[in-house]
N, C-alpha and C positions, 0 to 999 in steps of 0.2 A: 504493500500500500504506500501513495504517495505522501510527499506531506501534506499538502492540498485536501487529498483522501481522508487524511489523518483530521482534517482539519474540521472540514465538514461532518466528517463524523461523528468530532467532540461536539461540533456546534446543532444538530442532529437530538443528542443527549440535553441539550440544557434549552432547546427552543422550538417552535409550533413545528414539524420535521417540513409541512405540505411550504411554509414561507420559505424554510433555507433551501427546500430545493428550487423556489423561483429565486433564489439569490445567486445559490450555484449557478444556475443557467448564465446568468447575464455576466456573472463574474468567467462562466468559458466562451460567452458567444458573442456578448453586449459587446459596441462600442467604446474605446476609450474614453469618451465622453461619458459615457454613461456610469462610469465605474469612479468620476471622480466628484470628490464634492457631495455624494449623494444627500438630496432632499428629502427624509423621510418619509413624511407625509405624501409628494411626490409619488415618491415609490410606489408606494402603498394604494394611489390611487390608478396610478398608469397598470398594475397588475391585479388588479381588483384583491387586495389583499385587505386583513385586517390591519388597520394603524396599530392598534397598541401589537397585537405579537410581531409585527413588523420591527417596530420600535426595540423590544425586547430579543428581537434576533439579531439586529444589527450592533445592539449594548453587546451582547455575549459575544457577537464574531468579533467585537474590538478589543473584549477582555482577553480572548482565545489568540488575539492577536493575526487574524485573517483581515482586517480593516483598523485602516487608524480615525480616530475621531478630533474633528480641531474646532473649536470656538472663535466666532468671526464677529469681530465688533464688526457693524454695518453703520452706512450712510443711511438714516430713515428717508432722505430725498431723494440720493438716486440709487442706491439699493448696492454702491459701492462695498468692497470689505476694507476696512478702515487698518484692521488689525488682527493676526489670524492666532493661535496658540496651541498648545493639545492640552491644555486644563482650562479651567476657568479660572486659575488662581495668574492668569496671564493677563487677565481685564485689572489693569490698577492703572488706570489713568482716570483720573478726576475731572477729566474733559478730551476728547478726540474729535481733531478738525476734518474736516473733508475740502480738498483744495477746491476739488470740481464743484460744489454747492458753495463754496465760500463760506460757510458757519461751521458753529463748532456744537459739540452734544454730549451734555453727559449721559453714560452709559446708563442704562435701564435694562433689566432680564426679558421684559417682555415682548419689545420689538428690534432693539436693537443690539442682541447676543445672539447668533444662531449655530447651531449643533450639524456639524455634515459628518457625513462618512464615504473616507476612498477607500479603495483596497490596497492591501499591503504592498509591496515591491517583492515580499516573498510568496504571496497565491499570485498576481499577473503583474509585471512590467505595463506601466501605461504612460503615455508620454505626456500628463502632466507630472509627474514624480520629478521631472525636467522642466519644470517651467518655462525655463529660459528658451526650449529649442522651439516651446509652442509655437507657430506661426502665427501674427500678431494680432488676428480677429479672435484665432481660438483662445491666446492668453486674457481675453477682453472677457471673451465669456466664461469660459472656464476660472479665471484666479480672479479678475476682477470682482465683477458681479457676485451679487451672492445668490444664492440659491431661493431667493423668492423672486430674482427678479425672471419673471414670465418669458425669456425670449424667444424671437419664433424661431421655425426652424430654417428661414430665407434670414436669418439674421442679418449673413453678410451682404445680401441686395439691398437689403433696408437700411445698414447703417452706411450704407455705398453713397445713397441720396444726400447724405447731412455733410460729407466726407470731402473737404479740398486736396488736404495732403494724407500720408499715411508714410512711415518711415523707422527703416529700423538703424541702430548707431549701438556698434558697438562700445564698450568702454574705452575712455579718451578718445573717439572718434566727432568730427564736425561736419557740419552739412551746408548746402546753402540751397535752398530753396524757392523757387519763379511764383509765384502765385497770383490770381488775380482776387482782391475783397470785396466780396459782394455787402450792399447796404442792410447789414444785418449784423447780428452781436456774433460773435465767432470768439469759438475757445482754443484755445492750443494746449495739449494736454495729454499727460505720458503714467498709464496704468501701471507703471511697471514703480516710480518714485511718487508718483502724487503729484508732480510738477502742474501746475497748471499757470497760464496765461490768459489773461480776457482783454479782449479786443470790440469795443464798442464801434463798427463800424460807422458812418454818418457823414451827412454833411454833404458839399456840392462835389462830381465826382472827379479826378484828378488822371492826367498821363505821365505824371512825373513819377519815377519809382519811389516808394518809401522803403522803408530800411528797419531793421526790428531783430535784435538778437535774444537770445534765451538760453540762460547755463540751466541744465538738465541735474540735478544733483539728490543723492539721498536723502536730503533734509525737511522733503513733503512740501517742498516751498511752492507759497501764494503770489502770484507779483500782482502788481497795486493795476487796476483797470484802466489801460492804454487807449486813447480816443487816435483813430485814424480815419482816412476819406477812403471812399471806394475807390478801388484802383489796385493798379500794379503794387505788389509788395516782396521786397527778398528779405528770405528770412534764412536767419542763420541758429542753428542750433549746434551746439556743444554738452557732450554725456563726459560729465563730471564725476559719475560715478563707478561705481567697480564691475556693473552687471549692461547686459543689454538693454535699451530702454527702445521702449517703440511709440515713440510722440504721431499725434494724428491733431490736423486743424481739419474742423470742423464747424458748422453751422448749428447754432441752439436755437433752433426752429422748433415749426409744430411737426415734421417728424422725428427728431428727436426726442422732444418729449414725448411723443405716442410711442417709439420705438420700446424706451424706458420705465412708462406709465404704465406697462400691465402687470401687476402682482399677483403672488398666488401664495396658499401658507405654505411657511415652512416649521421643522422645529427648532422655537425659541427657547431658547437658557432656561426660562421660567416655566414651561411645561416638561420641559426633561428635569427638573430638581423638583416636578411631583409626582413623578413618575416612581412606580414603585421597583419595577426591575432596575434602574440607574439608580436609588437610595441602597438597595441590597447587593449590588455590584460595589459601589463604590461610594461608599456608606462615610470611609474617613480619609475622605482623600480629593475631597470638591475645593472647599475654600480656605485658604491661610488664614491666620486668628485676626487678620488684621484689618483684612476686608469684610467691605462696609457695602452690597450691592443692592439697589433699591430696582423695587419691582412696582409697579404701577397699580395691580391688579392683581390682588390672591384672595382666592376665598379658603377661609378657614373652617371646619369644622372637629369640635370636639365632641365628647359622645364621655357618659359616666353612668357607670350601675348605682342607681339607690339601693338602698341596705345592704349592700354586700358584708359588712361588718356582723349582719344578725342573721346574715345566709349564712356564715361559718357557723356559728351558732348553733342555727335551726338545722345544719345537715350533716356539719364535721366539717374537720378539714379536707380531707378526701374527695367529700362527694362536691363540696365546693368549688375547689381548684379543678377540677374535669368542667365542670360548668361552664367554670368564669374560663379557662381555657378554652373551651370550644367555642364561647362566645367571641373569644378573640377569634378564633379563628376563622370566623364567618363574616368579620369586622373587614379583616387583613385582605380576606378574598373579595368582596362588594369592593372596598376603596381602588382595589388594582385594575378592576375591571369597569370603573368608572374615570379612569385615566388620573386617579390619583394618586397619593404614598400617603402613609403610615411615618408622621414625621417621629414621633418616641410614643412610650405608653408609661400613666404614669399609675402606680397603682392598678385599678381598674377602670382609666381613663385613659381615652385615643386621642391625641390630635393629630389629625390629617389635613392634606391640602387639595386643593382642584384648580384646576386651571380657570374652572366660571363658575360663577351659581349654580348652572343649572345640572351642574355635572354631580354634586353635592347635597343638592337637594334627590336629586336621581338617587343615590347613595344611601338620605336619610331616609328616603321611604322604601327601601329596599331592607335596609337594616332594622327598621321598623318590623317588620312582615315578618325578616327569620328570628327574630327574637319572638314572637307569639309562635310561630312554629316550635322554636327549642323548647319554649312554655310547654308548648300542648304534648309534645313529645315526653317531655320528663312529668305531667301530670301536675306541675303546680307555677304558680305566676312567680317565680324567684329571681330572673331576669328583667328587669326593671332599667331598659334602659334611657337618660334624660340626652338630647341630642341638640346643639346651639350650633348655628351660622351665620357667619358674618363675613362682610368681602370689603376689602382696600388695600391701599398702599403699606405697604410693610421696606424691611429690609433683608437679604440675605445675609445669614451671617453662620461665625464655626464658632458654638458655644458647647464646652463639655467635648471636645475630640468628634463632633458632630455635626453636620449641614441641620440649622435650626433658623427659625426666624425669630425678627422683632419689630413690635412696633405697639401704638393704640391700635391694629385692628387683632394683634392677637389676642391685646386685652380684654378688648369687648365683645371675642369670639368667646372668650373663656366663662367671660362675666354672665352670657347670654344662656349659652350651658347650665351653667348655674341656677338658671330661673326655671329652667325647662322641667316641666312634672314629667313622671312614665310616660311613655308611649305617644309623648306631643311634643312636636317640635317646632322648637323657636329659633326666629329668626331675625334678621332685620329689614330696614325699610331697604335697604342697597339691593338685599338678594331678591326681596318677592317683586320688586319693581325690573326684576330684568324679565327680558323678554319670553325667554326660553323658559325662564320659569313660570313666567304666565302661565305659558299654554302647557307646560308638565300638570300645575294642579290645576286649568281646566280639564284638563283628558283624564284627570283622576279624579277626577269632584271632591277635591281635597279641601275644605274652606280655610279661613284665616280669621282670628280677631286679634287687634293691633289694642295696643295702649301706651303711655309712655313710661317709662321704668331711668329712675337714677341709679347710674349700674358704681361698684362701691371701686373707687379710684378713677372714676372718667371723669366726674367732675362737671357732668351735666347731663340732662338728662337724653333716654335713645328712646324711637318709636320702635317695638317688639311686634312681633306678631307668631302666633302661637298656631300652626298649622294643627287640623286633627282630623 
């Protein structure tokens, strides 16, 4: 058996077998393109597969070491990658500019972190492993862009339209360039450094040649917006750097922006750290103690057995711990298959996470259900569980040797918990006003009464509402 053989085979044992064999397939038959960078979600839809065992086959093929996985700060404007890593303890910059939008952005898990997966150099050689030999449309789409941005498969006829120049220069090499500027904004601009140039075309138009030089250099540099007339222009470029650079002037038209304006999801930082196979994979090994990374948007839920203290009690320790175990157990399994994790448990209390409301709510009314099952099964109501959600802005963070959060919305995920009787759960105004949750407890006929509650450290008062 090969190592490849070898490989698949582990991977086989630890994930859905019917996904890694669509993985096999494309990792002997697919495209180089297709093998790099990979879009989870993407995937997952182009093969009619399920997202999460998708997700969970490509975590274990990068653990098994068949695929590497790298963390891509992005441009939220043009869907550039800013900055690439193979952790996320690589994101520590407290702002990352983008030359080609001209601004700058701090870092957020929710849109602007994304999770790819290529395959190793030891199951297939694929010619981005070499970046540099890319030819210089594929380096654009392939290492540039990130993996949400939509591009078609005529890329190169469409980005041909927007395109004056296109040019590759090797290291210490110069150019000089004829062009003519059409009365339009024109960037000049090299995916390879970040170098960008902006040229404000305008004005009455001219035969005399202008002149316009530009050092190409590693340092991501912005140069200040150049006003020139329509007309002749030679341009001189110089690669200051140590790598090839492949500078393209271009027109920032309306097909440009159409070219770049289509997106599609991918996986973001913030749904792979609630993912339950990626917390169980690589449970202590996410973020340095130091980092500090906010997320825009997490819903929390925590989940607690009443009386457990007088279930020991009422049935021994024995028959207890089998209970309160299995109820875990049925916890751990609902949260993973609702695209969640299992962030700690503390006592006989869960906090998890979801990517939305309504993924959460899906969750608590699930766990609802096998909790009167486990009831009816064992013959009496000893499973008593109270269930709280809440959804906002938090922080990522490594507290206790472990990817945990913080913020006021854990607080008042906790707080909300707190108030929730058996078998009703509460929530707040954030989650029953999203959408998706609307229509969850319309299609359940689930009702809600709301009131307002001062929860103990918020320090004013929340509207609750009590699903049952």
């Amino acid at each position: 058996m090969s190592e490849v053989d070898a490989l698949f085979a582990a991977l086989r044992q630890a994930a859905d077998p019917q996904t890694v064999d669509c993985i096999e397939r494309v990792v002997m038959h697919g495209r180089d393109r297709d093998l790099n960078r990979i879009n989870a979600l993407a995937f997952a839809d182009e093969h009619h597969l399920d997202e999460e065992k998708t997700l969970a086959a490509l975590l274990h093929a990068a653990r098994l070491g068949a695929f590497e996985m790298t963390w891509n700060v992005l441009c939220p404007g043009c869907g550039g990658v800013l900055d690439t890593g193979a952790t996320l303890k690589t994101v520590d910059q407290e702002t990352y500019h983008c030359a080609l939008c001209a601004a700058g952005y701090e870092p957020t898990l929710d849109e602007m972190v994304e999770v790819t997966f290529t395959v190793s150099p030891r199951v297939r050689r694929i010619a981005a492993h070499d970046p540099d030999r890319l030819p210089p449309l594929e380096y654009y789409r392939q290492i540039f862009f990130s993996s949400g941005v939509d591009l078609p498969q005529d890329f190169e006829a469409r980005f041909a339209r927007t395109q004056l120049e296109l040019i590759e220069l090797a290291p210490g090499e110069k150019a000089f360039l004829s062009l003519r500027l059409p009365a339009q904004f024109v960037i000049v601009f090299d995916a390879v450094t970040h170098s960008a140039q902006f040229i404000d075309v305008k004005g009455e138009p001219t035969d005399e040649r202008q002149n316009l030089s530009m050092v190409i250099s590693k340092a991501h540099a912005l140069h200040e917006t150049l006003t020139l007339r329509p007309g002749p222009l030679r341009l001189t470029l110089e690669n200051h750097s140590d790598r090839r650079v492949i500078p393209n002037v271009c027109v920032a038209g309306d097909d440009l922006h159409d070219l770049l304006g289509r997106r599609r999801p991918f996986l973001t930082a913030k749904r792979l750290l609630s993912n339950q196979s990626f917390r169980d994979i690589y449970r202590t090994d996410t973020l340095d103690v130091d980092q500090r990374l906010k997320i825009t948007s997490l819903t929390f839920l925590f989940t607690d057995l009443r009386g457990s203290t007088a279930l020991y009690e009422r049935v021994g320790d024995l028959a207890a711990f089998d209970l309160v175990r299995a109820h875990f157990q049925v916890l751990h399994e609902i949260v993973a298959t609702e695209a969640g994790a299992v962030v700690k448990t503390i006592g006989d209390a869960v906090m998890a996470t979801f990517p939305s409301p309504d993924r959460a709510v899906a969750a608590a009314l699930r766990m609802r259900e096998a909790m009167l099952r486990l009831n009816t099964e064992h013959g009496s109501d000893d499973l008593l569980l109270k269930i709280g959600i809440h959804e906002g802005p938090c922080l990522a963070v490594n507290l206790n040797d472990r990817q945990d959060y913080f913020g006021q919305t854990v607080n008042i995920a906790s707080r909300v918990q707190g108030l929730a009787d058996p078998n009703v759960i509460m929530t707040t105004e954030a989650v029953v006003e999203d959408t998706h949750v609307s229509e969850i407890l319309r299609d359940s006929g689930i009702s809600s009464v709301s009131r307002m509650e001062e929860l103990q450290g918020i320090g004013r008062e929340v509207k609750i509402f009590a699903l049952s």
